[in-house]
C-alpha positions in Angstrom: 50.9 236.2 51.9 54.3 235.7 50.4 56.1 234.5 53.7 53.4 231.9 54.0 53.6 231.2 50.6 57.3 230.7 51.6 56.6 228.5 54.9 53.7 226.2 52.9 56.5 225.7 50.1 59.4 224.9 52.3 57.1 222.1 53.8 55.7 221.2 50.2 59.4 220.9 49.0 60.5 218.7 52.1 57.4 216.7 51.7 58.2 215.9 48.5 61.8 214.8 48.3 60.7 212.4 51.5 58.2 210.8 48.6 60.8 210.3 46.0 63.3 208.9 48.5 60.9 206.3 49.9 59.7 205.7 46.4 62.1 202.7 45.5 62.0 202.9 41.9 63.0 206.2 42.1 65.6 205.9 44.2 67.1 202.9 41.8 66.7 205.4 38.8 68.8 208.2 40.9 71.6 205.7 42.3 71.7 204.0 38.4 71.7 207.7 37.0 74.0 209.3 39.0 76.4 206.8 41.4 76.6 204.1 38.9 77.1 205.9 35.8 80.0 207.8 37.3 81.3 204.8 38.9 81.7 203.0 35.5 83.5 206.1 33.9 86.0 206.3 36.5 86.9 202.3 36.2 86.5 202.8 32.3 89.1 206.4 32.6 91.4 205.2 35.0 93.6 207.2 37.3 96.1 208.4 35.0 97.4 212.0 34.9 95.6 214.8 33.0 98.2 215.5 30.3 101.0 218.5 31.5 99.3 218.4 35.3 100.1 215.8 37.4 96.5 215.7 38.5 94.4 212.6 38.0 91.7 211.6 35.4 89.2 210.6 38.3 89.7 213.8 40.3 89.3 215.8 37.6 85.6 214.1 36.5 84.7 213.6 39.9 85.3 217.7 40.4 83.0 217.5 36.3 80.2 215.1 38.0 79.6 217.4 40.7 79.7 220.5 38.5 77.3 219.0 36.3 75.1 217.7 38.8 73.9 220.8 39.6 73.7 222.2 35.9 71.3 219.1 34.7 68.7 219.3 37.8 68.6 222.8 37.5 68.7 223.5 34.0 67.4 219.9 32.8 65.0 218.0 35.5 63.5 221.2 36.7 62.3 222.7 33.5 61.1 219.6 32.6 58.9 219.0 35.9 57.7 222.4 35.7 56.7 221.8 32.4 54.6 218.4 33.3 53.3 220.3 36.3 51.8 223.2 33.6 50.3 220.1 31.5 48.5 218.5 33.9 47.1 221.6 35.2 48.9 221.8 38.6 49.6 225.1 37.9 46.2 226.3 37.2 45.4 225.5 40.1 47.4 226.8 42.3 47.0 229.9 40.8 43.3 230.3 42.4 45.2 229.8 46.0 46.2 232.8 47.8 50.3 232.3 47.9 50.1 229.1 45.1 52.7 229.9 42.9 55.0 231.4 45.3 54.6 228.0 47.4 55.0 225.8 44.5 58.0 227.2 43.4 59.9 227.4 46.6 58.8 223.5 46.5 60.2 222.9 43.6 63.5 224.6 44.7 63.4 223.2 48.1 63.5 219.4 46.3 65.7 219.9 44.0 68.4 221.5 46.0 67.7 217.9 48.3 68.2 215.9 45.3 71.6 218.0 44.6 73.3 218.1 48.0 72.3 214.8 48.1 73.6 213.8 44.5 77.0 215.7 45.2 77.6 213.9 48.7 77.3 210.5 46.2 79.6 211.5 43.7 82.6 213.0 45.8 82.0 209.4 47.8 82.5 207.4 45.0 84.9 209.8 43.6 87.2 209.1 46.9 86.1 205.4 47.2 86.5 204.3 43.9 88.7 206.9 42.1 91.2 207.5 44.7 89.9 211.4 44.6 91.4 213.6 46.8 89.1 215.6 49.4 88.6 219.4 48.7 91.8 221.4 50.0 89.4 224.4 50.6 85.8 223.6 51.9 85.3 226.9 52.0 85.2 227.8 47.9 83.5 224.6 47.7 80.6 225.6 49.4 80.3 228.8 48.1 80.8 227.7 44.4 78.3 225.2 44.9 75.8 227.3 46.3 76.2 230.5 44.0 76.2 228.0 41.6 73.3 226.4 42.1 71.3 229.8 43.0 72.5 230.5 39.6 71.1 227.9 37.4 67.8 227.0 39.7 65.7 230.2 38.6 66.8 230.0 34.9 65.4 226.7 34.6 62.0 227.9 35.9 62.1 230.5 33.2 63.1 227.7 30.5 60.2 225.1 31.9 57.7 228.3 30.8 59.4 227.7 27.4 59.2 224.7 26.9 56.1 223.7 25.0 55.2 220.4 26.6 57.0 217.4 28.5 57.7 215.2 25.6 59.7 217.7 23.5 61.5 219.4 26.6 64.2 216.1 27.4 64.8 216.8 23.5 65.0 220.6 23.3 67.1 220.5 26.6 68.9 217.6 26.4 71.2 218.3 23.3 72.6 221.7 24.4 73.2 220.5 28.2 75.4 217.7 26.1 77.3 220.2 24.2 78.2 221.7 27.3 79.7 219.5 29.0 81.5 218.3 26.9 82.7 222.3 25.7 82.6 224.2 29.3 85.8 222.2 30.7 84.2 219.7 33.1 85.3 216.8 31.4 87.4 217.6 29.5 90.3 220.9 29.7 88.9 223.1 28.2 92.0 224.5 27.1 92.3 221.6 25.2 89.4 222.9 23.0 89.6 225.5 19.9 90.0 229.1 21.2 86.7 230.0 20.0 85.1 226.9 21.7 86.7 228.4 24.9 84.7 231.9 24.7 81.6 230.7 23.7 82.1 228.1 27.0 82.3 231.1 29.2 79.8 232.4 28.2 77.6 229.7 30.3 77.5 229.2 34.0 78.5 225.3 34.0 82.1 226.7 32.8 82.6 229.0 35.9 81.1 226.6 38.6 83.3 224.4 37.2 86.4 226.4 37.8 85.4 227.6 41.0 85.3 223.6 42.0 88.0 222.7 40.8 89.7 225.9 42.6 88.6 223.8 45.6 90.0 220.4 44.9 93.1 221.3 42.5 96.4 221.8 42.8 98.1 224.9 41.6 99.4 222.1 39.1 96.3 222.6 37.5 96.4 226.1 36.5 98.4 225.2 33.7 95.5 223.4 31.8 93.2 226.7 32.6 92.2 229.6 30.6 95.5 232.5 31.7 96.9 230.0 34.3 94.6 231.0 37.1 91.4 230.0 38.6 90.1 233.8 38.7 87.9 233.2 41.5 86.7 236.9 41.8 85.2 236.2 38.0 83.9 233.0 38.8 81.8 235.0 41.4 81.0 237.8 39.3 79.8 235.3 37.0 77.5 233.4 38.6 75.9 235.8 40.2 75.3 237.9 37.4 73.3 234.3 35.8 71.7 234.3 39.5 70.6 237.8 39.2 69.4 237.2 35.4 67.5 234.4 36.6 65.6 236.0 39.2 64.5 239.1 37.3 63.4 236.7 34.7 61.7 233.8 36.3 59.3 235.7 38.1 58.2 237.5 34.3 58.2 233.9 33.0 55.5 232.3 35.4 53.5 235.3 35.5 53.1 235.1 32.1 52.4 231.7 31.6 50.0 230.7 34.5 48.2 234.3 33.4 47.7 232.8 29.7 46.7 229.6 30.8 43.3 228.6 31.2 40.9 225.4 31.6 39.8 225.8 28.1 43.7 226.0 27.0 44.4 223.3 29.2 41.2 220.8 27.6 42.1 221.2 24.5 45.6 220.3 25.0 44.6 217.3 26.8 43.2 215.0 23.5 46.3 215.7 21.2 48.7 214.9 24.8 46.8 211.6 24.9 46.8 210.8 21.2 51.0 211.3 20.8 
């Protein structure tokens, strides 16, 4: 049951990222959002040197961009369609279908792992194209940063869209903190140019470490001297994301279970009049 769970959702997920792609206004809201944002911030920045390195403003937000990338859709968008999908009552139903859940949630995965690879290809583009950013000297931390990374933040926000209590107050509730932390966890910004408390508490969260194992990628050892003990501590950066992808995966599975078993079609009818009301 769950490897066909598994199968259905891997289709479902697929499926689904086709839809948004073709859907144009969707596709204008993602380029806008993502590629044209960035783009402006790079002209706006310029290319000069990230003070005491040598390295430049647009490679180092490029290298922020793609870190971040993955921290909003997983810890931001997802939660946040997980939560609509609760509201509307997809998840009701699905939990009468042998498999449901497990399906929908590798769907859910499945498209927004799409919407990052596809997101992260854009921003290194434009990054090179428009910033002058230099390509990765080592693809191989790259791609494992990237994908511990985002195994690391992808479960956690399906245990925070339980949380939330409905779709209008989750872009609120989320939105603020993921803010704070970019602009504290060193992806914009050194964060050894923040207040030594500021730089515990930032690594404390996983956007800090993803970030350092990116940058790890990209930087030279110029670099190290704007980083926490003058080194990229690449052993940590694994030990800490995969302890937030461990986390994540013990908890999400409490988190749905516990939600789709409290919710009901009487829960979900009387939600429905105040939902339409606001």
């Amino acid at each position: 049951m769950n490897a066909r769970g598994l199968r259905v959702g891997l289709r479902r997920g697929w499926t689904e990222y086709l839809h948004l792609v073709r859907d144009r206004r969707e596709l204008i809201n993602n380029m806008v959002g993502t590629v044209g944002v960035f783009a402006l911030l790079i002209l706006w920045i310029g290319d000069g040197p990230v003070e005491g390195t040598g390295v430049s403003q647009s490679t180092f937000m490029t290298i922020g961009f793609l870190a971040f990338t993955v921290f909003s859709n997983g810890l931001m968008a997802l939660p946040m369609a997980l939560t609509t999908d609760r509201e509307d009552g997809t998840l009701l139903r699905l939990r009468t279908l042998p498999g449901g859940i497990t399906a929908y949630l590798t769907g859910r995965a499945v498209t927004f792992l799409c919407q990052i690879v596809v997101q992260g290809v854009l921003i290194l583009a434009t990054g090179v194209v428009v910033g002058d950013a230099g390509l990765p000297r080592d693809w191989l931390t790259l791609t494992w940063a990237l994908l511990l990374g985002t195994v690391a933040v992808v479960p956690l926000g399906v245990a925070i869209g339980c949380l939330l209590p409905n779709p209008k107050t989750a872009a609120g509730a989320v939105g603020l903190p993921m803010m704070i932390l970019m602009v504290t966890s060193g992806v914009m910004i050194p964060v050894t140019f923040m207040p030594e408390p500021v730089q515990w508490v930032s690594q404390a969260f996983p956007l800090y470490w993803q970030g350092l194992g990116l940058r790890a990628a990209f930087m030279p050892d110029s670099m190290l001297a704007a980083e926490i003990a003058g080194s990229w501590r690449l052993p940590w950066v694994a030990v800490a994301l995969g302890a937030w992808a461990v986390a994540g995966m013990l908890l999400a599975p409490v988190m749905v279970r516990r939600v789709t078993r409290r919710e009901s079609g009487s829960r979900l009818a009387d939600r429905r009049p105040a939902a339409q009301a606001s």
